[in-house]
N, C-alpha and C positions, 0 to 999 in steps of 0.2 A: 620458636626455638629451632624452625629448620634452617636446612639448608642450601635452601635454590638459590641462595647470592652468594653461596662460597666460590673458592678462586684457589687456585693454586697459592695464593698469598702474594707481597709484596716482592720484587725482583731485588737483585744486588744491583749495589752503585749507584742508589739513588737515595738519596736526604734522610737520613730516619726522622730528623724534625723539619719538613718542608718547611718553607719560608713563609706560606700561608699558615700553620699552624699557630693556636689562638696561644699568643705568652702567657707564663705564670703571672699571678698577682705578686705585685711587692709589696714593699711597706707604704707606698704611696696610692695605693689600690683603694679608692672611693668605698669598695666594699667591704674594707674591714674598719672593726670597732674602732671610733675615734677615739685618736691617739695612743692607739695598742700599734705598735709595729706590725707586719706581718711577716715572719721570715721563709727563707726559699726553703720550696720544697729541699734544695740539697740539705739542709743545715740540719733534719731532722733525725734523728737516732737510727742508723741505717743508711745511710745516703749520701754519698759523699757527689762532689760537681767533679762532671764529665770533663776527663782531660781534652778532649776535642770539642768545642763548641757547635760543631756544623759537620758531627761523624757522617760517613755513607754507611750502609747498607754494604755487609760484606757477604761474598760469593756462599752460595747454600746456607743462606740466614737461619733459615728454619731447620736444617737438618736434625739438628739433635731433638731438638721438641718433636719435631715427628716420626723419629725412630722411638722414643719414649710413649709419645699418645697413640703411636703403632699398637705396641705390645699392650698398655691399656686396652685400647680398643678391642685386641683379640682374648685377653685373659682376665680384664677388669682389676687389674693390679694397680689402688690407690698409690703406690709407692710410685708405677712408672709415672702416673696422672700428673703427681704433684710433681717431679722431673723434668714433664714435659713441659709445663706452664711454668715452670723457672729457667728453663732452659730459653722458653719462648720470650719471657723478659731479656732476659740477660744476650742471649746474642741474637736473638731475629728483632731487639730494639736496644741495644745498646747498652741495657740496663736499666734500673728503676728510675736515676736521676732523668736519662734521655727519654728514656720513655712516658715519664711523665711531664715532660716538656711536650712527647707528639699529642697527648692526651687531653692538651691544655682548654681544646673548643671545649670539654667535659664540663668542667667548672664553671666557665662562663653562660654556657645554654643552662647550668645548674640555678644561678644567678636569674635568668630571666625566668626559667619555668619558678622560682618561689615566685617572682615578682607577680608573674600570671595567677597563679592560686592563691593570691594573699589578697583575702576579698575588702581589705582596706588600703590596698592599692589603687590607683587609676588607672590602672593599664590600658594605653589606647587600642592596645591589639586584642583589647576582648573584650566585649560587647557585653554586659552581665544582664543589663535590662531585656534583650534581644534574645538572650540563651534562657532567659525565664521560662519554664515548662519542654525546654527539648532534650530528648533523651539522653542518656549518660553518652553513650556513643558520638552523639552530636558535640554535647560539651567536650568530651575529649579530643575529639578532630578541633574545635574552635583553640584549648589550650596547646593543642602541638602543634598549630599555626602561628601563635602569637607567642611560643615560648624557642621554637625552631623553625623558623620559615624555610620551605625548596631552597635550595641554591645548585642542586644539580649536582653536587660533591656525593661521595658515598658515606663523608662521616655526616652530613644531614641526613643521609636516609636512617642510618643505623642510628642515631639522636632519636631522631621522630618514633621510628618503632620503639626506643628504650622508654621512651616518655608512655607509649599507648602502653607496654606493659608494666611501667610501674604504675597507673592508674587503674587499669584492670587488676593488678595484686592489690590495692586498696581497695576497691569493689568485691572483690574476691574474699576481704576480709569480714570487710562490712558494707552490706549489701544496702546498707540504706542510708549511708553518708550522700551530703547535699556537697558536687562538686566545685559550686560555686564555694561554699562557706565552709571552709576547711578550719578546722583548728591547730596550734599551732604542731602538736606533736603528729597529726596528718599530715601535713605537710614536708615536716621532717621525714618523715617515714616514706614521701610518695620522692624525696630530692633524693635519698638513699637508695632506694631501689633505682630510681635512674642510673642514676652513678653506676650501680652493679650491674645494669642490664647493658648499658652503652659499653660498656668493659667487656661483657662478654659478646655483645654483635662485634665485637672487634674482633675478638679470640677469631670465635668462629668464621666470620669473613675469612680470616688468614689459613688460620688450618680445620676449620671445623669438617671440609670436606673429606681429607685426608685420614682425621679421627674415622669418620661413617665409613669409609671406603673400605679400615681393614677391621671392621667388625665383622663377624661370621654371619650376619644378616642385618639389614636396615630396620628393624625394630631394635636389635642388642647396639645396634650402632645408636640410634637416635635416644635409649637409656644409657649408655654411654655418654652422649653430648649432655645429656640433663644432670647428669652425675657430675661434670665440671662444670658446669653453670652452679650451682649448689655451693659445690668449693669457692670458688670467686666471690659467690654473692656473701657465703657468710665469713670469707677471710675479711669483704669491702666492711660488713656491716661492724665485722670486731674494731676495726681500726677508727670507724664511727664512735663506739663507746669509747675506745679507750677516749678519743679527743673527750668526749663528755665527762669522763671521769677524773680527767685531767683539769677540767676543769674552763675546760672548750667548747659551750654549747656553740650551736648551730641557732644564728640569731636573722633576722631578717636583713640586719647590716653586712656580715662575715660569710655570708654562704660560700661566694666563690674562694674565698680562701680555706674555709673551711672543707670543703669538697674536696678543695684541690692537699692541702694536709693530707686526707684520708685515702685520696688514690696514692700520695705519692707513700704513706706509709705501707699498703696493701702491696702495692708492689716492691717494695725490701722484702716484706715477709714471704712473696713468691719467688721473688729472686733468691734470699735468702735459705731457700731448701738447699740448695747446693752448698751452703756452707757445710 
């Protein structure tokens, strides 16, 4: 949850959805249910498609999100928090539609890490007879290799560490689950908390230094940071149900669509504070 890789955040005048970022799934997406369409993230209640297809990055992106997460920081005012992180959708990424286009490696590294813990998968990037008897530590380093490899980007770094801590929160629940042989609803639950966690190394990458900075001391700062980590995780995890309830499980076929559904809902609902 800290923060030694935060940064002043992204500059203006540059791509909000770089050219490398991984595309949303469509209806022709291998990974959803066959013969169920999949529709764009725009299309979903809240969401409308970005009048620019290739916006920039406009001058003091983030200002209002961190004059918002400022006063948080200093008074612990949920109201500015939730402000701030809608402010931080909406103009330091364009919105919920564009910003869940920059989000899009999310869903897909979602896609390979099931593929990795689905112990009746073949996955060549993991060795399960090999991982026999080595410790959870060991098998988690083997899964965040084979579910995100290096590539020297910082959204793999921030990937890989989302992955060690949604498998540590599963550890953490239950301490004596076999990481090999996961069941289905572990697995749902460790693709969930990625999604939350890679959401929030983002946050924090961008402004999370800025929040510590004007807290009245780096303890109130760093329960500060944990306190909008919280918010994210259980805004991600609602938007998760509701797909369930809707009628949307999260199937071994549909992740990355499903994923990519549930960020792109989570963030209307973040953007959304401003209405």
């Amino acid at each position: 949850m800290g923060t030694s890789q935060s940064s002043t955040g992204p500059g203006p005048n540059v791509a909000l959805v770089p050219p490398w970022a991984e595309p949303l799934p469509d209806d022709t997406d291998p990974a959803a249910p066959e013969g169920t369409p999949v529709p764009e993230p725009e299309t979903l209640p809240g969401l409308t498609p970005p009048s620019d297809p290739d916006p920039l990055a406009p001058d003091r992106r983030f200002v209002s999100a961190r004059r918002n997460l400022a006063s948080f920081a200093k008074n612990g005012d949920a109201v500015s928090m939730r402000r701030g992180i809608a402010h931080y959708v909406s103009t330091g990424y364009g919105g919920a539609s564009t910003m869940s286009r920059r989000l899009g490696s999310i869903s897909t590294t979602a896609r390979s890490l099931s593929r990795a813990l689905d112990p009746s998968n073949a996955d060549p990037g993991l060795d399960r007879a090999l991982l026999q008897g080595k410790s959870a530590d060991e098998v988690i380093d083997a899964v965040v290799e084979a579910a995100r490899p290096q590539d020297g980007t910082q959204d793999a770094e921030a990937s890989r560490e989302a992955i060690r801590n949604a498998l540590s929160d599963l550890l953490r629940d239950h301490a004596d689950v076999d990481l090999l042989n996961l069941n289905d609803q572990q697995r749902e639950f460790v693709i969930e908390r990625y999604a939350a966690h890679d959401v929030y190394r983002r946050f924090s990458l961008d402004v999370g230094k800025h929040l510590v900075d004007n807290a009245p001391n780096a303890t109130i700062g760093l329960a500060r940071l944990k306190q909008a980590r919280n918010y994210i995780r259980q805004t991600i995890a609602e938007s998760f149900r509701r797909l369930r309830d809707a009628g949307q499980p999260m199937t071994t076929t549909n992740v990355r669509a499903t994923v990519a559904h549930a960020l792109a809902d989570s963030l209307a609902v973040f953007e959304g504070y401003l209405a």
